[in-house]
C-alpha positions in Angstrom: -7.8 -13.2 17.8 -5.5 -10.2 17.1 -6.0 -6.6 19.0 -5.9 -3.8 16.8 -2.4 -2.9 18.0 -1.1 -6.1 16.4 -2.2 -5.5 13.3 0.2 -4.0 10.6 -1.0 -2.3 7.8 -0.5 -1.6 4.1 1.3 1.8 5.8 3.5 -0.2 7.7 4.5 -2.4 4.3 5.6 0.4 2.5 7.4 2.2 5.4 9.1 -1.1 5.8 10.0 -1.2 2.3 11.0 2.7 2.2 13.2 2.2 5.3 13.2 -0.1 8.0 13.8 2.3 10.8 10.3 3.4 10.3 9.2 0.4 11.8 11.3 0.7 14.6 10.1 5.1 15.0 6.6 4.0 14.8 6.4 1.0 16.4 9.0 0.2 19.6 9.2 4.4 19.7 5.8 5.5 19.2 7.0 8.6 17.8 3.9 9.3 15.4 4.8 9.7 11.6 4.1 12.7 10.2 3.2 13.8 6.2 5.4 16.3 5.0 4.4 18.5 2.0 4.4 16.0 -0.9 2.2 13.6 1.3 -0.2 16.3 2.7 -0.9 17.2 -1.1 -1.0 13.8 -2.4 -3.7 12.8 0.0 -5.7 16.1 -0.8 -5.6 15.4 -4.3 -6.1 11.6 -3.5 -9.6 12.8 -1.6 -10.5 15.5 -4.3 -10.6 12.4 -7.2 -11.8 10.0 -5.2 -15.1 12.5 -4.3 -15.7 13.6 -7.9 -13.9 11.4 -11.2 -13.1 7.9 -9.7 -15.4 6.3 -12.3 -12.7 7.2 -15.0 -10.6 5.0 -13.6 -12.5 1.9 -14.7 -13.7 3.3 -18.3 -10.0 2.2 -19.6 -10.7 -1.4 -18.5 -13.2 -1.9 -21.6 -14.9 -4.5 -19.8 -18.6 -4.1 -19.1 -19.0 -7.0 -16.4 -16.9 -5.3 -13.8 -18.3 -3.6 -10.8 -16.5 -1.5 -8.0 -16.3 -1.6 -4.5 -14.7 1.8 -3.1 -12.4 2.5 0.1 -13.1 -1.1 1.7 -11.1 -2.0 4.9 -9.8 -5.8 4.9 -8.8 -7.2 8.1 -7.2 -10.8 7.5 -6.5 -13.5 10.0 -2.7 -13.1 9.9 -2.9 -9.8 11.1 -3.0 -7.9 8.1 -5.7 -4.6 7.6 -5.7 -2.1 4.9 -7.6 0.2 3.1 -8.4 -0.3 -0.3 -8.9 2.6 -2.7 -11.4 0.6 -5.1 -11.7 -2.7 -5.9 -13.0 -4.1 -9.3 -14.8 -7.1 -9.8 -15.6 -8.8 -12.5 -18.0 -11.5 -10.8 -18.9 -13.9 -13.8 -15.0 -15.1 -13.5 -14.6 -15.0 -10.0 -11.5 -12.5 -10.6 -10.9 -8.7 -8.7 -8.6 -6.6 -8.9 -7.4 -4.0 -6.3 -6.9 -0.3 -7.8 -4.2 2.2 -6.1 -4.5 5.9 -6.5 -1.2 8.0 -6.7 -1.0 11.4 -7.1 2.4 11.6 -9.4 3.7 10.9 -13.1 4.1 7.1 -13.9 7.2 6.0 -13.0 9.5 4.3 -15.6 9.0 1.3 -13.3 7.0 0.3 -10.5 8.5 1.7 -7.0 8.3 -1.4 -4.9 6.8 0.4 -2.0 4.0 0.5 -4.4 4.3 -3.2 -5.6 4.2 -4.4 -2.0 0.9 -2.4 -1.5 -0.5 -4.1 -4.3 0.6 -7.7 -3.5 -0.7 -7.4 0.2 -4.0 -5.6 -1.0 -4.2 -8.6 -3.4 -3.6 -11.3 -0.2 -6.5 -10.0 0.9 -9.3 -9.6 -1.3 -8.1 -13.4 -1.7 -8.6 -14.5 1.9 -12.0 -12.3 3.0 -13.2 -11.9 -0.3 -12.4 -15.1 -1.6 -11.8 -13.8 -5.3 -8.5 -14.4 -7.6 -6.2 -11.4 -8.2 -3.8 -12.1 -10.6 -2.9 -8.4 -10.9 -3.8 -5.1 -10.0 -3.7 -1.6 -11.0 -1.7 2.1 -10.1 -3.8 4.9 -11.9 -0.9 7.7 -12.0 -2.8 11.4 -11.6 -0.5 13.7 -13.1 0.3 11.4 -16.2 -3.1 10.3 -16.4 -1.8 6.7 -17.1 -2.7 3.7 -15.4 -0.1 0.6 -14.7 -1.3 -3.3 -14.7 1.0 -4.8 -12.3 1.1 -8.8 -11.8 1.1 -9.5 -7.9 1.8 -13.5 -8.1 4.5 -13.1 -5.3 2.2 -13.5 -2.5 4.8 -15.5 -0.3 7.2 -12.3 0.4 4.1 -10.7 2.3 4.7 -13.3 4.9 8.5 -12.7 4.6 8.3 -8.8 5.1 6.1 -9.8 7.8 7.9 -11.7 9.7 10.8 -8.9 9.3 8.7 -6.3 10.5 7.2 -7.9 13.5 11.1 -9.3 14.4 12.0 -5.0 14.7 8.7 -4.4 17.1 9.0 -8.0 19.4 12.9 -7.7 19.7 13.0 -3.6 19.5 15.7 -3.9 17.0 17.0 -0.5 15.3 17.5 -1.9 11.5 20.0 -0.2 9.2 18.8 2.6 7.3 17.9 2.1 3.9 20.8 2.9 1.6 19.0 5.5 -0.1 20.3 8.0 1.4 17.8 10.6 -0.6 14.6 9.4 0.8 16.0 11.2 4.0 15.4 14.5 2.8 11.6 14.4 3.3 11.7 11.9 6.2 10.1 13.3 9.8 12.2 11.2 11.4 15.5 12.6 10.1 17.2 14.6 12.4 16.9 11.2 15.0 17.7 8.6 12.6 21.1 10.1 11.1 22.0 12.9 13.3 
């Protein structure tokens, strides 16, 4: 059985995905991430919906047989725990799908950071929950739009996995993501690129 520090998170998914020397900050460093402005308002406004108009999200679905299951933590065997913002369920066809909130316009396309959270949020409502989850969804706040996003790429869980755990076991410092704009709100800036 796994020990809570062995456990990697949706968090640590998307970090990884953002920049791999997150992994490295957080994890070999233990220099503790913190939010900068756009984070600190996004989870305000992420705890302000969830407390008063999360129902909305599920009145576009325009299927009556779903039910929801809100801020659930999975823990799977392969180390994996996350938080789930809502999950719907549609029990008669064995199917559930998890929901993300994000405070912020749709995006022309899917930020993979996103994707990834999806995908792993879908690996597990498979294993613990034992429903299929052939997609899931991204309700965007300030557009007031909501995304369907397939997650049938299970598999690269276990690869980002596997990447992620090789940075904390071998203390690796990974490049940098090429991105060199994702820096600018980054707490770990003035460490990572001088």
């Amino acid at each position: 059985m796994l020990d809570s520090q062995d456990l990697l998170s949706a968090a640590d998914f998307m970090n990884y995905e953002y920049c791999p020397r997150i992994i490295y900050f957080t994890h070999v460093l233990k220099q503790p991430q913190t939010k900068g402005p756009k984070q600190k308002k996004g989870l305000e406004k992420d705890f302000s919906f969830k407390k008063t108009n999360r129902t909305k999200i599920i009145k576009q679905y325009k299927r009556s047989n779903l039910f929801k299951i809100y801020n659930i933590m999975l823990k799977s065997k392969h180390g994996l725990i996350t938080k789930i913002d809502c999950i719907a369920i549609d029990v008669k066809k064995n199917y559930a799908f998890p929901i993300q909130l994000k405070y912020s316009y749709k995006p022309k396309l899917v930020y993979r950071t996103q994707k990834v959270q999806l995908i792993l949020e879908a690996l597990l409502i498979e294993e613990v929950l034992h429903y299929k989850v052939p997609y899931g969804y991204i309700k965007y706040i300030k557009s007031n739009q909501i995304t369907k996003v397939l997650v049938n790429k299970k598999d690269q869980i276990f690869k980002i996995m596997s990447r992620i755990k090789d940075i904390i076991k071998n203390e690796k410092f990974p490049e940098p993501t090429p991105y060199i704009k994702r820096c600018v709100d980054c707490c770990y800036k003035r460490i990572c690129r001088g």
